[in-house]
C-alpha positions as CSV (number, residue, x, y, z in Angstrom):
1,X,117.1,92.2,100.7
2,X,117.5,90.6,97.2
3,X,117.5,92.8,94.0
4,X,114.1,93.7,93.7
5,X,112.2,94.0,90.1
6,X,109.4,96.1,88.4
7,X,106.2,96.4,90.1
8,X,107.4,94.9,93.7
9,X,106.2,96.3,96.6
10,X,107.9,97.4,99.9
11,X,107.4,99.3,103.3
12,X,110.4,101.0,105.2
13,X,111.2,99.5,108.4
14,X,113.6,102.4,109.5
15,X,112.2,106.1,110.0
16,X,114.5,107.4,107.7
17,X,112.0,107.2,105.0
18,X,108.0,108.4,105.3
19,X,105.5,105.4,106.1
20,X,103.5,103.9,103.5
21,X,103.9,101.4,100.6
22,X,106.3,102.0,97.6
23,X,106.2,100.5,94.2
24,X,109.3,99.9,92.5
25,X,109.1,101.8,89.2
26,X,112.9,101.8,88.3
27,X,115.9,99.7,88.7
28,X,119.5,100.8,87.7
29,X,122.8,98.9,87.8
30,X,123.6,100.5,91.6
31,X,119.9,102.4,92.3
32,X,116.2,101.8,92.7
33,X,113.1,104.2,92.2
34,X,110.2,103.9,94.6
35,X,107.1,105.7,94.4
36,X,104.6,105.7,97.5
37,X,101.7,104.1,96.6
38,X,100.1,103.4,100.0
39,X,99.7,105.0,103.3
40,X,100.8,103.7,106.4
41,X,97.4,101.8,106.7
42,X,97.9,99.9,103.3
43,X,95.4,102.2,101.8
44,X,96.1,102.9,98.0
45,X,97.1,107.0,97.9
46,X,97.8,109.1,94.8
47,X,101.5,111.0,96.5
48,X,103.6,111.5,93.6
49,X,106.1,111.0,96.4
50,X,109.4,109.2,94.6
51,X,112.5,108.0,96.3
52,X,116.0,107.0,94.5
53,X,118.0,104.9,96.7
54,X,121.3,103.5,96.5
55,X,120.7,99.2,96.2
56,X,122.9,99.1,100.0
57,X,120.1,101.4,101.4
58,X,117.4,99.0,100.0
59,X,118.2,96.9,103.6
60,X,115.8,99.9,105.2
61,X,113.1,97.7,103.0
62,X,110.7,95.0,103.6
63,X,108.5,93.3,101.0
64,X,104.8,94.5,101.2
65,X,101.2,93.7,99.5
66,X,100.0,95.5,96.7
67,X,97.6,98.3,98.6
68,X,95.2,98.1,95.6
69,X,94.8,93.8,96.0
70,X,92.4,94.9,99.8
71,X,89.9,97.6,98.6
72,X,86.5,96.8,99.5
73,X,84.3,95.1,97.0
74,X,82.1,98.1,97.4
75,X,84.5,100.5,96.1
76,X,85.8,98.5,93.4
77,X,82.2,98.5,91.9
78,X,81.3,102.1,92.5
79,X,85.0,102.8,91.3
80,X,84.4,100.9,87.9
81,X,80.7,102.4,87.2
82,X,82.4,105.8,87.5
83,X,85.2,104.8,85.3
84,X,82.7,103.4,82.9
85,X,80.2,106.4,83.2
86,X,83.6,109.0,82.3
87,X,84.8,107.2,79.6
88,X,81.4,106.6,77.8
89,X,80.8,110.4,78.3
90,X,84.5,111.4,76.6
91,X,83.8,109.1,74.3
92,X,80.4,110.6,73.0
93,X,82.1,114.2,73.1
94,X,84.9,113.1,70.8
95,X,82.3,111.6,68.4
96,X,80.3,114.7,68.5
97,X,83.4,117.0,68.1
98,X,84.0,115.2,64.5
99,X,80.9,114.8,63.4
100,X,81.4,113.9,59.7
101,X,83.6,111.4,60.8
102,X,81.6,109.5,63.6
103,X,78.6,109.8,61.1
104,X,80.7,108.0,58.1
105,X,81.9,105.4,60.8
106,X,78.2,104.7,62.1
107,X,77.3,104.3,58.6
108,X,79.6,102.0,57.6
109,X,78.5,99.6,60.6
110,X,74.9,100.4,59.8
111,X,75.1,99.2,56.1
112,X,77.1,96.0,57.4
113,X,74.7,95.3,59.9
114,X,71.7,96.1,58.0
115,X,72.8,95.6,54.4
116,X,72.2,91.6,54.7
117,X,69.2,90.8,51.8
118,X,69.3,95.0,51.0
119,X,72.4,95.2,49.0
120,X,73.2,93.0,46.2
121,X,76.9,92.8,47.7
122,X,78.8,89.2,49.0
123,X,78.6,88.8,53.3
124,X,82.2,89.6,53.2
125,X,81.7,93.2,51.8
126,X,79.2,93.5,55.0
127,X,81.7,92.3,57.2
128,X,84.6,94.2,56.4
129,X,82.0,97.5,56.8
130,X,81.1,96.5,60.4
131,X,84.5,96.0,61.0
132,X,85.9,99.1,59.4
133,X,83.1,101.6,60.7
134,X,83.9,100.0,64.1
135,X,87.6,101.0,64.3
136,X,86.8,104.7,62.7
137,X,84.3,104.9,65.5
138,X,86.9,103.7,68.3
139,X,89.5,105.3,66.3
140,X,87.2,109.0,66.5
141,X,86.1,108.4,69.6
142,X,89.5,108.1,71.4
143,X,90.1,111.5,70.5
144,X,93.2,110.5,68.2
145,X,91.6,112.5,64.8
């Protein structure tokens, strides 16, 4: 088997090594780090399992699909709105564990928003609010305050 690179994907075709699907997530001058990625299947699973391996013991290799490219379209949506749902909800706790913060942010993009015919001040004052109270919000609400 050629060298492989970063993100390639490969089944044993020997039993010296546990079905499934590795990813290649290293690559040194004589080894190569796999970690399982898929079961025997092709179904994406969460193993931890990593293997180092000499580059002559990559011949026990074949190339293989990514397991995450044949999830159901089903599960990709119910996957994303749960995603969605959990970050939304982290979010809104990191804004309400800074409080004074999130509430200077939200005024900030308020006052741009709203300040338009309000406040004697030119557009580009507004703008540079919305834009300002919109990274202090992303910047609270990613927890990084």
């Amino acid at each position: 088997m050629a060298s492989l690179s970063l993100r390639d994907h490969v089944r044993p075709t020997t039993g010296d090594y546990p079905d499934g699907i590795y990813r290649v997530v290293g690559t040194g001058d004589e080894s190569t780090t796999l970690l399982r990625v898929g079961d025997a299947d092709g179904r994406r699973v969460a193993t931890g399992e990593i293997v180092t391996l000499a580059d002559d013991d990559l011949e026990a290799f074949e190339p293989a699909d990514d397991p995450d490219g044949n999830r159901p379209l089903g599960a990709t949506v119910v996957s994303t709105v749960k995603t969605g749902y959990w970050s939304l909800r982290a979010f809104g706790q990191q804004l309400a564990a800074r409080p004074l913060p999130a509430a200077v942010a939200a005024a900030l993009v308020l006052v741009g928003f709203a300040g338009e015919g309000a406040l004697p001040v030119p557009e580009v004052v507004l703008t540079v609010s919305v834009l300002a109270g919109s990274l202090g919000l992303a910047f609270v609400g990613s927890g990084r305050l």
